[in-house]
N, CA, C and O of each residue as an XYZ file, in Angstrom:
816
protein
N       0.851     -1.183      0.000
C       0.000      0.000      0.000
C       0.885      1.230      0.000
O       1.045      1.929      1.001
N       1.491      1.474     -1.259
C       1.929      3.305     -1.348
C       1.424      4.428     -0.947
O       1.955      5.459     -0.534
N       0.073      4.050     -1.150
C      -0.700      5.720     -0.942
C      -1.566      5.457     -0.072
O      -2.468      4.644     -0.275
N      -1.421      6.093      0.996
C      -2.602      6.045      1.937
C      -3.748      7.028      1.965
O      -3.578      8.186      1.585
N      -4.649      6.690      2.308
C      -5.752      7.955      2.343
C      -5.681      8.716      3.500
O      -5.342      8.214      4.572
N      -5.957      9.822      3.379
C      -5.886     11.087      4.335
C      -6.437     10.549      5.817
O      -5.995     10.758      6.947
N      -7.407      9.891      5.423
C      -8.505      9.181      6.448
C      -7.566      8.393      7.178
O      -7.474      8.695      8.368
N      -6.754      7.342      6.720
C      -5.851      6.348      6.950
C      -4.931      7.124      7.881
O      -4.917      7.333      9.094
N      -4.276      7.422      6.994
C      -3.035      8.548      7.705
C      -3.148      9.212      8.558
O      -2.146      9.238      9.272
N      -4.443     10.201      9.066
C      -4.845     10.495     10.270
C      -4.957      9.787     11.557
O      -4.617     10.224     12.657
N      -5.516      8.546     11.264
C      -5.420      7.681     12.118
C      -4.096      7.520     12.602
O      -3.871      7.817     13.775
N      -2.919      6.971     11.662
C      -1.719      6.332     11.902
C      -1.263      7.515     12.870
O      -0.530      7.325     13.841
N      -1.725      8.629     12.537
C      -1.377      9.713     13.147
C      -1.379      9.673     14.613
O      -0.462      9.967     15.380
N      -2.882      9.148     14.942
C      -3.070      9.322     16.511
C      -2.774      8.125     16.567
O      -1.930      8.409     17.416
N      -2.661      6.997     16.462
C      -2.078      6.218     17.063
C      -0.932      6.340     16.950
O      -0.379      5.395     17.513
N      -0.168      7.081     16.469
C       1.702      7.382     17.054
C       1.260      7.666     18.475
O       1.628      7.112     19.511
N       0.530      8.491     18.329
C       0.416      9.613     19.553
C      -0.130      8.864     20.939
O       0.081      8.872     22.151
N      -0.753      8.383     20.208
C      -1.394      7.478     21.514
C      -0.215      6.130     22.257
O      -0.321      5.645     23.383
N       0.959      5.755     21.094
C       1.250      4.975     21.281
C       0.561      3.388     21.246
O      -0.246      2.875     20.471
N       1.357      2.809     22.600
C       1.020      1.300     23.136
C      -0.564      1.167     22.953
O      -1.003      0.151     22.414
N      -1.344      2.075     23.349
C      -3.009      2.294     23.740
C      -3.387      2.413     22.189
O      -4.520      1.955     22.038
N      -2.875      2.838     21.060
C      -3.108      3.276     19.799
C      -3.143      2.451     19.096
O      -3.906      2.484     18.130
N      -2.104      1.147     19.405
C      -2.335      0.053     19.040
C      -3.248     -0.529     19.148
O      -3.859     -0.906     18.148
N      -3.776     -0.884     20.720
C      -4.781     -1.565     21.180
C      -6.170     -0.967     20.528
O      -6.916     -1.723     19.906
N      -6.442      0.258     20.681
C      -7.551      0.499     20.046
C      -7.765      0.634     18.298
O      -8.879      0.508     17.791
N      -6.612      0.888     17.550
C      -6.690      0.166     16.199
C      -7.041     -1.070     15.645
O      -7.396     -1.408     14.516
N      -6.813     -1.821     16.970
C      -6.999     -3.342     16.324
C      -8.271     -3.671     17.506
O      -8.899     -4.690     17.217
N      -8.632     -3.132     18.484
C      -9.732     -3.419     18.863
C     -11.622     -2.621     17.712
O     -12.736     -3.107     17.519
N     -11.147     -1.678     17.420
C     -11.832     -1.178     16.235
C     -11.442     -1.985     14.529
O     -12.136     -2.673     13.780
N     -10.510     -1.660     14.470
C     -10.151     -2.321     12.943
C     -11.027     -2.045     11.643
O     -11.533     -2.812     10.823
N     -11.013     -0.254     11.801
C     -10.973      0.667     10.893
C     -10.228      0.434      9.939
O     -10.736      0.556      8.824
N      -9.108      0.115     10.007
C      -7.385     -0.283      9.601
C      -7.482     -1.706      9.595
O      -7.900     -2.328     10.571
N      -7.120     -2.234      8.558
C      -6.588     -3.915      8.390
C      -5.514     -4.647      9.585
O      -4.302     -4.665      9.371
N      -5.806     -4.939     10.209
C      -4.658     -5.276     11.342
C      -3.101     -5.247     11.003
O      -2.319     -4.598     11.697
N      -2.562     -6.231      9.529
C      -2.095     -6.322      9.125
C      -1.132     -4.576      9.021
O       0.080     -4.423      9.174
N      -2.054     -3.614      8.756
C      -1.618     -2.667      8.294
C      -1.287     -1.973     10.013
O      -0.071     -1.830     10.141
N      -1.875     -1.642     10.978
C      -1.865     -1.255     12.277
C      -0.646     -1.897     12.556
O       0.350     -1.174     12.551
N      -0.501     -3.085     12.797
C       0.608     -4.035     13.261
C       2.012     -3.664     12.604
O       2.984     -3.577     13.354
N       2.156     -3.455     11.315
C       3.274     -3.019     10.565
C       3.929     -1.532     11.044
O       5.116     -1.214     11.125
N       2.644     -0.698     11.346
C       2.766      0.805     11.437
C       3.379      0.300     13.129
O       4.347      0.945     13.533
N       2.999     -0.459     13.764
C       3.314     -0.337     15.414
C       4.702     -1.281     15.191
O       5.356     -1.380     16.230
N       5.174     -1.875     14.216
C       6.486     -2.414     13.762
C       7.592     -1.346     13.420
O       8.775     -1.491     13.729
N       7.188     -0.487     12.889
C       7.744      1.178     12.565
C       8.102      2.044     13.516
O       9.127      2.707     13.670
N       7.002      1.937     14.203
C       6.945      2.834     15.508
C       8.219      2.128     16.477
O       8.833      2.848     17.264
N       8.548      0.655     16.337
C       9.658      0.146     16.953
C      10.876      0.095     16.421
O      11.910     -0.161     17.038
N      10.780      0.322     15.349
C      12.297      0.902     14.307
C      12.264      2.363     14.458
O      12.695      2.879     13.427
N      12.027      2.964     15.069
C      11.754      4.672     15.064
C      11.982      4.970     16.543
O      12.147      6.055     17.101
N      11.947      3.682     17.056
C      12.571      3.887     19.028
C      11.427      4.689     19.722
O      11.801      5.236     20.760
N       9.976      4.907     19.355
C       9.196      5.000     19.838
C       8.247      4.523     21.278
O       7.752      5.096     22.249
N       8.357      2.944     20.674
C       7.959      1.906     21.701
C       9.046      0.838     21.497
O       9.990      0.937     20.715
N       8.732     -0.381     22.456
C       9.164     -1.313     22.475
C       8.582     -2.588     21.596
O       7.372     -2.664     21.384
N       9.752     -3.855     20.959
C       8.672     -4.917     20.104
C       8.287     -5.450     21.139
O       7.166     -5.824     20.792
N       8.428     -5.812     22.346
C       7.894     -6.525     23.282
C       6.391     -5.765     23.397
O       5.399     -6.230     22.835
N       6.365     -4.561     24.184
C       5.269     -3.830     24.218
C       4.165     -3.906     23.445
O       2.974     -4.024     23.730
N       5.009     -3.783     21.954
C       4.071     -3.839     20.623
C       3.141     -5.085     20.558
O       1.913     -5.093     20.477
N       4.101     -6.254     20.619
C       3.459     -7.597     21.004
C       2.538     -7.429     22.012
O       1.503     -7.948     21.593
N       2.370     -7.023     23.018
C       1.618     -7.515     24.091
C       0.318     -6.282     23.452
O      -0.662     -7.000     23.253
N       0.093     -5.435     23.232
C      -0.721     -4.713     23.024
C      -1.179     -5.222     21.751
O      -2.405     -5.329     21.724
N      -0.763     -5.471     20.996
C      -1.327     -6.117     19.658
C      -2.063     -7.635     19.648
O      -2.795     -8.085     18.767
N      -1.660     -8.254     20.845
C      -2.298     -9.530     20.804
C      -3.476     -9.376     21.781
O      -4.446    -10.135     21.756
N      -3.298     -8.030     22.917
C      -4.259     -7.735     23.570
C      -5.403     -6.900     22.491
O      -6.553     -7.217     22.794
N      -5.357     -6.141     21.583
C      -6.192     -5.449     20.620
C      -6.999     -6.356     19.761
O      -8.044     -6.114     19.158
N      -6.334     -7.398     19.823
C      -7.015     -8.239     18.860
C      -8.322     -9.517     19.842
O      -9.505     -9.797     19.644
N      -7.299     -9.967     20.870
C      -8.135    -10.398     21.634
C      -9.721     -9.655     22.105
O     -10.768    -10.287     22.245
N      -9.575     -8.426     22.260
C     -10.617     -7.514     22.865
C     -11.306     -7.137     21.812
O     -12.417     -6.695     22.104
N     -10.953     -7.157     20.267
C     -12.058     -7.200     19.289
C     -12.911     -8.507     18.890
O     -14.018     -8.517     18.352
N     -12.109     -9.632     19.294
C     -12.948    -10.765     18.997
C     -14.189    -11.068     20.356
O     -15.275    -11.624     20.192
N     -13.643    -10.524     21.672
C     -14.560    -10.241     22.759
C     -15.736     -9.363     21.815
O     -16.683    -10.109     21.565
N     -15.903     -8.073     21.273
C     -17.174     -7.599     21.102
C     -17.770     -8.681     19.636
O     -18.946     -8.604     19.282
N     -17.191     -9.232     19.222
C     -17.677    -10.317     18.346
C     -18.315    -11.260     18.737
O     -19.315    -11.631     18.122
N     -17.885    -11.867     19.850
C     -18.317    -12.743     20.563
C     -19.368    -12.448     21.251
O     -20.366    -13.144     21.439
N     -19.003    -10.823     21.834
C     -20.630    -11.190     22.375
C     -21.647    -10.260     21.607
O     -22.673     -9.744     22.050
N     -21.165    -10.188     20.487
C     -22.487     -9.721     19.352
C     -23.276    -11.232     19.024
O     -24.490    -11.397     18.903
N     -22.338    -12.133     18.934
C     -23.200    -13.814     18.499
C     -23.983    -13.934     19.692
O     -25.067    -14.509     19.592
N     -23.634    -13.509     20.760
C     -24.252    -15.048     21.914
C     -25.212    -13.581     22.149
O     -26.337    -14.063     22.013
N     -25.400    -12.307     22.380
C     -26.445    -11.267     22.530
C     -27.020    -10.926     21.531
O     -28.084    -10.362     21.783
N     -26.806    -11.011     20.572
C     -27.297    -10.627     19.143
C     -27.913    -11.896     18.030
O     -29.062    -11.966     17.596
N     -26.859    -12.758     17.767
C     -27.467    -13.875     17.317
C     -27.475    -13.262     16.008
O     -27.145    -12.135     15.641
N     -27.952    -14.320     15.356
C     -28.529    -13.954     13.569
C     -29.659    -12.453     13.110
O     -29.380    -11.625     12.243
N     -30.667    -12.456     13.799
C     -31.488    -11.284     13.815
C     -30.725     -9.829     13.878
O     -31.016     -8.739     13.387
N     -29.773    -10.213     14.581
C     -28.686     -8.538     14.869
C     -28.020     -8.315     13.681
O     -28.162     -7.323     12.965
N     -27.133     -9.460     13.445
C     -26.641     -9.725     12.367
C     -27.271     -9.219     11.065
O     -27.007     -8.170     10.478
N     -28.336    -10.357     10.656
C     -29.057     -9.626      9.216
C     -29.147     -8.922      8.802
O     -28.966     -8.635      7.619
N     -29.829     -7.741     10.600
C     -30.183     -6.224     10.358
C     -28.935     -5.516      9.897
O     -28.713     -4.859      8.880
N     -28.067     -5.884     11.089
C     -26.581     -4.525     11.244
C     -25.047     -5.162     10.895
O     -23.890     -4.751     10.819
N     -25.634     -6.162     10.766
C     -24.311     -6.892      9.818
C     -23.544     -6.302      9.025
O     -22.323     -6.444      9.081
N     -24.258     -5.404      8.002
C     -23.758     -4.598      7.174
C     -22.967     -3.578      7.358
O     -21.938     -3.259      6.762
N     -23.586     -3.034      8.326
C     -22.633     -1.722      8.954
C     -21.297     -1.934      9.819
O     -20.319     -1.265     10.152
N     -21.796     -3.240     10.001
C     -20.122     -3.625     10.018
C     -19.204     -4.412      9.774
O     -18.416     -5.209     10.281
N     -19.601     -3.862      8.655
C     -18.574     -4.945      7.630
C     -18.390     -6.633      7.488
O     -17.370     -7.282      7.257
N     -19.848     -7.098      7.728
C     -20.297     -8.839      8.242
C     -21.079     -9.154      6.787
O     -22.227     -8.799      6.520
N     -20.348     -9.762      6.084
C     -21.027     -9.995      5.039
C     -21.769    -11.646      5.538
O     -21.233    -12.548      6.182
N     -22.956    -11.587      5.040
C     -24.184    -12.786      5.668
C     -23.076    -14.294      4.809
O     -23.269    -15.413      5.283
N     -22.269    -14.191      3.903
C     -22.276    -15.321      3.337
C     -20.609    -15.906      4.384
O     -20.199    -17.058      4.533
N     -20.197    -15.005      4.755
C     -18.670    -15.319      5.632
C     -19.455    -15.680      6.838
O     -19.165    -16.786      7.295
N     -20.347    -15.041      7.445
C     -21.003    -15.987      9.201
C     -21.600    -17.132      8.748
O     -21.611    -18.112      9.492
N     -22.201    -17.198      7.436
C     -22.796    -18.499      7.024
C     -21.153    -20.067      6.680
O     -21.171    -21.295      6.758
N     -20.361    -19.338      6.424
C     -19.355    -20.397      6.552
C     -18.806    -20.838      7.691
O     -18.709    -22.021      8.017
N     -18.343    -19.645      8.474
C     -17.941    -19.623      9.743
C     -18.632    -20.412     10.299
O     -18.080    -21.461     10.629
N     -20.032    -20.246     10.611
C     -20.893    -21.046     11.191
C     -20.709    -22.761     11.271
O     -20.412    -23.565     12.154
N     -21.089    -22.829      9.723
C     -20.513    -23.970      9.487
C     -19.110    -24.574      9.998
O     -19.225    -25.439     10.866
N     -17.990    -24.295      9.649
C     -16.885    -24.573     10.040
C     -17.204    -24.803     12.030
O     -16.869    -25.811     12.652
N     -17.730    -23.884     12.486
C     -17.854    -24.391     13.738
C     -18.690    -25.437     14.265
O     -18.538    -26.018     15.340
N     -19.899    -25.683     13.108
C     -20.785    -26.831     13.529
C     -20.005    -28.078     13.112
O     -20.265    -29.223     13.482
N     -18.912    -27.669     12.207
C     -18.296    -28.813     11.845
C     -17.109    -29.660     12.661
O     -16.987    -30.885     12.671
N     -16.215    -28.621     13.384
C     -15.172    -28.829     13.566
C     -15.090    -28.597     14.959
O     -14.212    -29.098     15.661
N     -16.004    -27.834     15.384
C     -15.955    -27.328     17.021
C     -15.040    -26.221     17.483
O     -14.657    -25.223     16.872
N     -14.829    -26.557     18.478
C     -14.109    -25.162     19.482
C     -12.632    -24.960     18.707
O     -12.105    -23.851     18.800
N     -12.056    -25.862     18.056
C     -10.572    -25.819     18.431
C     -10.751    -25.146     16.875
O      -9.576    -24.922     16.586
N     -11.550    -24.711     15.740
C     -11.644    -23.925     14.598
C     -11.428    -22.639     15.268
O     -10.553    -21.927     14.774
N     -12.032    -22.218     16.258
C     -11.619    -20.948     16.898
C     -10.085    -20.673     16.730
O      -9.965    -19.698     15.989
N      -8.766    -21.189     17.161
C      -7.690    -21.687     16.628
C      -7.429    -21.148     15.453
O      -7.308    -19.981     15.081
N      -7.344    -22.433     14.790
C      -7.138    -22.336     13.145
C      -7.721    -21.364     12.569
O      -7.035    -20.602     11.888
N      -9.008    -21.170     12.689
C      -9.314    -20.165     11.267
C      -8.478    -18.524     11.856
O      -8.516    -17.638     11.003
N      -7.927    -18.227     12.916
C      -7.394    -16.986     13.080
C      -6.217    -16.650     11.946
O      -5.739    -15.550     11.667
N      -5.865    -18.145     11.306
C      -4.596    -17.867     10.444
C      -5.429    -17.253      8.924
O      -4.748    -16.628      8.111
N      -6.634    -17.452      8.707
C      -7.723    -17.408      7.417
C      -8.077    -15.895      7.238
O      -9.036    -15.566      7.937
N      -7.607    -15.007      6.565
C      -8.152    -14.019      6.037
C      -9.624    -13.723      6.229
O     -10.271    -14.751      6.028
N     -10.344    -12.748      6.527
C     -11.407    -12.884      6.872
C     -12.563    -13.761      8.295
O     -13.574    -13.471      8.936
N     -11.852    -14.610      8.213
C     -12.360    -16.508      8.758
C     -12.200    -15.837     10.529
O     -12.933    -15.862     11.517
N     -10.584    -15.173     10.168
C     -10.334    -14.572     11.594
C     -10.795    -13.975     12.454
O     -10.388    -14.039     13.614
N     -11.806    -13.221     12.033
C     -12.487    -12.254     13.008
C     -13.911    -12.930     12.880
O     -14.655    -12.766     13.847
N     -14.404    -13.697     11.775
C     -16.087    -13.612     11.482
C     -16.265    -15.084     12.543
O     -17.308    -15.157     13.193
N     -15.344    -16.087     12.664
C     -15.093    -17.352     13.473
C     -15.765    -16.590     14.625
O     -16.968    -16.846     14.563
N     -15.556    -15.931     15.443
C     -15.999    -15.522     16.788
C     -17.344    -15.384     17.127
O     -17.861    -15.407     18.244
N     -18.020    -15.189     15.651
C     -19.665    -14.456     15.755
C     -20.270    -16.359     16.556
O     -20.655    -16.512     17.716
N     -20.149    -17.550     15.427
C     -20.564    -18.497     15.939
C     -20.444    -19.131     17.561
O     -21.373    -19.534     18.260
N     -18.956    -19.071     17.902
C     -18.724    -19.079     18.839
C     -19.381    -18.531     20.153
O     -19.378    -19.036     21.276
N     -20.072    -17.098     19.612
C     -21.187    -16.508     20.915
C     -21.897    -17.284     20.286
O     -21.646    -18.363     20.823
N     -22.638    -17.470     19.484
C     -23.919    -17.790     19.295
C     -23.853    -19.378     20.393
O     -24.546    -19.379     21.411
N     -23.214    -20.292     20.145
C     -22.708    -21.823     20.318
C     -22.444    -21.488     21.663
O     -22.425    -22.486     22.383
N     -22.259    -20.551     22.175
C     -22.437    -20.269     23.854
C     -21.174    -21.321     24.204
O     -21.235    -22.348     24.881
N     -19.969    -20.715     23.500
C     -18.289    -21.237     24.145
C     -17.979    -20.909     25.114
O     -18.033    -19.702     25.352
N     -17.587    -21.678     25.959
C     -16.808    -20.986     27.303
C     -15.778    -20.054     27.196
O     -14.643    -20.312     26.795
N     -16.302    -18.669     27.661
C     -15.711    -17.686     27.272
C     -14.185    -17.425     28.029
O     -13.643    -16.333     27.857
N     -13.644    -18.280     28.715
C     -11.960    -18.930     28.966
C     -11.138    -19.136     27.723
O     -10.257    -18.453     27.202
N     -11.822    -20.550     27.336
C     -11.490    -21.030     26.025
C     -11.402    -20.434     25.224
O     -10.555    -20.697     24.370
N     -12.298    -19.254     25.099
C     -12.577    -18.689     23.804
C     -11.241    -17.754     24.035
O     -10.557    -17.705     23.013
N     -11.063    -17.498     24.409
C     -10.039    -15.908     24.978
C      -8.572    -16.702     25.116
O      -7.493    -16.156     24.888
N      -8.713    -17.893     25.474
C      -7.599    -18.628     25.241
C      -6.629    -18.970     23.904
O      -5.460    -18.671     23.662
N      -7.708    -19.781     23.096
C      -7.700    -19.814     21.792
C      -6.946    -18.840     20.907
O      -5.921    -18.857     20.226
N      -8.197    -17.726     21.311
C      -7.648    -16.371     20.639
C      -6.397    -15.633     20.734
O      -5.779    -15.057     19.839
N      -6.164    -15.736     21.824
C      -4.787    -15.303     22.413
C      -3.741    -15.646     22.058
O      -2.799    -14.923     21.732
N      -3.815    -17.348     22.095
C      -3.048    -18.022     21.517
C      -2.356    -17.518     19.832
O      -1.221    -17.204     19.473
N      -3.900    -17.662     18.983
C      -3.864    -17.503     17.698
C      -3.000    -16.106     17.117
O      -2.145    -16.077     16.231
N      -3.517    -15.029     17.902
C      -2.886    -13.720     17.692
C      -1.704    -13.060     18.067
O      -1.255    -11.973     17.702
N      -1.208    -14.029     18.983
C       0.295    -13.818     19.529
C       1.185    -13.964     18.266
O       1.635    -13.024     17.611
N       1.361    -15.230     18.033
C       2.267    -14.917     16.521
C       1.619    -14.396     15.543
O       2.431    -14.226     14.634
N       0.358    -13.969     15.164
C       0.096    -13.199     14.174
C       0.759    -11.643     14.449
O       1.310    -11.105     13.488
N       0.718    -11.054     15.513
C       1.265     -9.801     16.472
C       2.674     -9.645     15.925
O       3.248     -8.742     15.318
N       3.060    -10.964     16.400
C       4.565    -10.937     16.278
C       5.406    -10.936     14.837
O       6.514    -10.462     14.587
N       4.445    -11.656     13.970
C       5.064    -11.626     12.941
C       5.091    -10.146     12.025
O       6.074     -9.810     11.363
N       3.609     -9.202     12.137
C       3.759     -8.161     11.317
C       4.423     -7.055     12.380
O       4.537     -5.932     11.889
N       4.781     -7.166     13.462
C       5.585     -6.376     14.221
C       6.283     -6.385     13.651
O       6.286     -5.536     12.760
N       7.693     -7.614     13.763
C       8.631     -7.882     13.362
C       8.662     -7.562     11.511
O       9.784     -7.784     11.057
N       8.040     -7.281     10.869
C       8.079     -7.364      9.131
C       7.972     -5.859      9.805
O       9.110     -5.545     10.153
N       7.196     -4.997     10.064
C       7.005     -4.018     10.095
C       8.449     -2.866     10.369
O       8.691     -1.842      9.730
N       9.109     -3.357     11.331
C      10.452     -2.954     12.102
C      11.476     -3.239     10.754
O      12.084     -2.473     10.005
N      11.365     -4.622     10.823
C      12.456     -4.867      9.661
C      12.128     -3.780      8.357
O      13.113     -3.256      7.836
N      10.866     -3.461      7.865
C      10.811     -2.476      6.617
C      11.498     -1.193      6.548
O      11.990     -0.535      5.632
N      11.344     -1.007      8.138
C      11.357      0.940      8.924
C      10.740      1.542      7.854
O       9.749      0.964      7.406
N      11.098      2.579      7.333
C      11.010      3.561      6.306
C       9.907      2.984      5.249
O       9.117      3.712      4.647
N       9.964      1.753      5.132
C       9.265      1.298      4.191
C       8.216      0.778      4.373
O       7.614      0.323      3.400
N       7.781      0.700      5.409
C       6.781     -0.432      6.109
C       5.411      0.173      5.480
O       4.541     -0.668      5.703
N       5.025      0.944      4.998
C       3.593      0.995      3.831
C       3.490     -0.206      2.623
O       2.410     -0.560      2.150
N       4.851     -0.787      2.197
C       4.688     -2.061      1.730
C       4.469     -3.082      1.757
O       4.567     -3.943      0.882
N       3.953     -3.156      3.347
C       3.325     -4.303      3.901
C       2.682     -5.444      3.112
O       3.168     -6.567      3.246
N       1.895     -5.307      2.502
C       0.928     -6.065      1.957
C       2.069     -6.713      0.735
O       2.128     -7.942      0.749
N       2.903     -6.060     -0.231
C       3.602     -6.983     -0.824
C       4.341     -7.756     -0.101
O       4.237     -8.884     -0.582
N       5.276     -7.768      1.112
C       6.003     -8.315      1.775
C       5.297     -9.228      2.413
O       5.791    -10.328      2.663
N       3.990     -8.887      2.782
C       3.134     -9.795      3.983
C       2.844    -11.582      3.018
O       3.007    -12.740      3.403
N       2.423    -11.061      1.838
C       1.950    -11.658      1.069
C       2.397    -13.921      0.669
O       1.778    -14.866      0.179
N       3.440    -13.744      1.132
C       4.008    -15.309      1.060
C       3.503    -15.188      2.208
O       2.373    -15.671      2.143
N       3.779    -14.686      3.565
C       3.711    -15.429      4.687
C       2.000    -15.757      5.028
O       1.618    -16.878      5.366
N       1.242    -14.782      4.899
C      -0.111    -14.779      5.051
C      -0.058    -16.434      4.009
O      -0.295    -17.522      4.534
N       0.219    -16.306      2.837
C       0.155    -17.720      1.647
C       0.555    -19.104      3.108
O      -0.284    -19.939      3.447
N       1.302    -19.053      3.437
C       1.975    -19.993      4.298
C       1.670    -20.130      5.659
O       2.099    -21.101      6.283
N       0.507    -18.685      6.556
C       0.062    -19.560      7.524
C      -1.317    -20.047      7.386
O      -2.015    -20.447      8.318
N      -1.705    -19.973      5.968
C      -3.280    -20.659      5.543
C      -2.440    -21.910      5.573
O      -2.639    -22.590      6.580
N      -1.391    -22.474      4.570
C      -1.295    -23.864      4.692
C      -1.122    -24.095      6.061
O      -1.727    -25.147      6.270
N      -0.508    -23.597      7.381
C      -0.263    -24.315      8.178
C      -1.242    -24.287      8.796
O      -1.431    -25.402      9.283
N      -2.514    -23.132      9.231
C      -3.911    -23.446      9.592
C      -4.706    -24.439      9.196
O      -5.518    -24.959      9.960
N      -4.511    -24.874      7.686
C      -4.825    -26.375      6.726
C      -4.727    -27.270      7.026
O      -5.571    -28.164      6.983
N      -3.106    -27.332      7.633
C      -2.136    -28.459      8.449
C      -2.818    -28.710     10.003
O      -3.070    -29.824     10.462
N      -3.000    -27.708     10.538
C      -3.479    -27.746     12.192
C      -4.711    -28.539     11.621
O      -4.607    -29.766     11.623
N      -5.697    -28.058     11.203
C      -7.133    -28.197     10.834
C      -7.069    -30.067     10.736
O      -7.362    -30.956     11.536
N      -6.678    -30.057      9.714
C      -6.550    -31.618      9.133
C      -6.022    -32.639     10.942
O      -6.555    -33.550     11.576
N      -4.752    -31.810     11.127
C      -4.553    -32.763     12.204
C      -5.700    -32.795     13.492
O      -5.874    -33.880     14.047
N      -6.312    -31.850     13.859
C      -7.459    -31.520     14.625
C      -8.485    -32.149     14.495
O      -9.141    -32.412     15.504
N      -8.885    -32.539     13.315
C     -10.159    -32.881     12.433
C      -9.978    -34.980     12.932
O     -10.916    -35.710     13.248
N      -8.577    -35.357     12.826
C      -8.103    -36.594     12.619
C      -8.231    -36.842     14.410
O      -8.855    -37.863     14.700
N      -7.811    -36.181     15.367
C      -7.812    -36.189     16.568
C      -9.633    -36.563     16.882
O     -10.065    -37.577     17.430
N     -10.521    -35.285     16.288
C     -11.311    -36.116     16.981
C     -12.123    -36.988     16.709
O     -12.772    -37.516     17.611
N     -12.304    -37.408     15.175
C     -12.291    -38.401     14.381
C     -12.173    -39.709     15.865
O     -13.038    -40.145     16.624
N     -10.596    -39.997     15.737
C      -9.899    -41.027     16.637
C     -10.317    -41.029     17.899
O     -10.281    -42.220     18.207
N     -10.711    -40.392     18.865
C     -11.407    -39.852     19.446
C     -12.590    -40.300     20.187
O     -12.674    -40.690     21.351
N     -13.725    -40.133     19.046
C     -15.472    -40.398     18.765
C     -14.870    -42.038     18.714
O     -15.518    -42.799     19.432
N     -14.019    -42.505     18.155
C     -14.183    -43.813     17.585
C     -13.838    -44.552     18.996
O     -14.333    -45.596     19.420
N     -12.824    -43.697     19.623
C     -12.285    -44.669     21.050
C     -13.604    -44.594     21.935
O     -13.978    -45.573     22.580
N     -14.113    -43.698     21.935
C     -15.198    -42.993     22.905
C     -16.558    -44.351     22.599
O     -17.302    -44.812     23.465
N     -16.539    -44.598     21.625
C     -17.846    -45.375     21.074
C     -17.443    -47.261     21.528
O     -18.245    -48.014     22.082
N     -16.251    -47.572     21.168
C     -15.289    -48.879     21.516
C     -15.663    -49.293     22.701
O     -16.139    -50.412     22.894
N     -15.355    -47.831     24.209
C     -15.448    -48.302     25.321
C     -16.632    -48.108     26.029
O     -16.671    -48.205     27.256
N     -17.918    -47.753     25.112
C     -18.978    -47.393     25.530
C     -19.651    -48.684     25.137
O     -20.851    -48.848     25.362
């Protein structure tokens, strides 16, 4: 991304300013592509602003605390909220209709995996309220999932300095490579409880 919009750039603006907190609320809103927030708070650590540690912990906390109001838009809101106001924020009906699926399919531990999935990442959470997850787990999961996502566009971000608006070409293999390994988790997850149901049924 070369050119940013005024709109964009304003933002990046106050979140310099805001710092550590600028982070958190960029990616707890996500006005801004995370991807793109995360790079800019990668900058901000090549620029001796903040710390990558800091950056990390606020970035995996920003992300965690946006999938919290996701979560409890499903389990308070449900489909009816959705239909209506879905739109306005940015919930297209045919991504909760997969998501959904994927969770009726695969269960809790898709919470996990799909965080590596474009899109999959944030819309995964709506089912999850709805499916009334233990909201531990859920925050667990998530936490889990977004720590190395944090870490990795920190780190790309720092390494760019000066350049870090190129995010998205640079991001581009690795995003390619943690779908296969979300693919990889998935499959092995899928085989677990497969093996599982089958032991469960043997000694029953």
């Amino acid at each position: 991304m070369h050119v940013l919009s005024d709109v964009v750039a304003t933002l990046l603006e106050w979140m310099k300013d805001l710092g550590y907190f600028g982070i958190l609320f960029g990616l707890m809103v996500e006005v801004i592509p995370s991807e793109v927030v995360l790079a800019y708070a990668g900058y901000l650590v090549y620029d001796g602003r903040i710390s990558f540690l800091g950056a990390v912990i606020f970035g995996t906390l920003g992300a965690v605390l946006q999938n919290w109001i996701l979560y409890a838009i499903g389990r308070y809101g449900g489909r009816p909220f959705l239909d209506k106001y879905g739109k306005f924020l940015k919930i297209k009906k045919k991504h909760i209709d997969i998501a959904e699926s994927w969770f009726d399919k695969y269960g809790k531990g898709i919470v996990f995996t799909a965080r590596f999935v474009p899109v999959m990442r944030q819309v995964i959470s709506i089912p999850a309220g709805m499916a009334r997850m233990p909201f531990g787990i859920f925050t667990l999961l998530t936490a889990l999932a977004s720590l190395p996502w944090s870490i990795l566009f920190v780190y790309l971000g720092r390494s760019l300095g000066d350049n870090w608006d190129t995010i998205e070409e640079e991001a581009g293999k690795y995003i390619h490579e943690g779908i296969l390994v979300a693919l990889g988790l998935l499959v092995v997850y899928v085989v677990f409880k497969i093996v599982r149901s089958r032991n469960s049924k043997k000694s029953s």
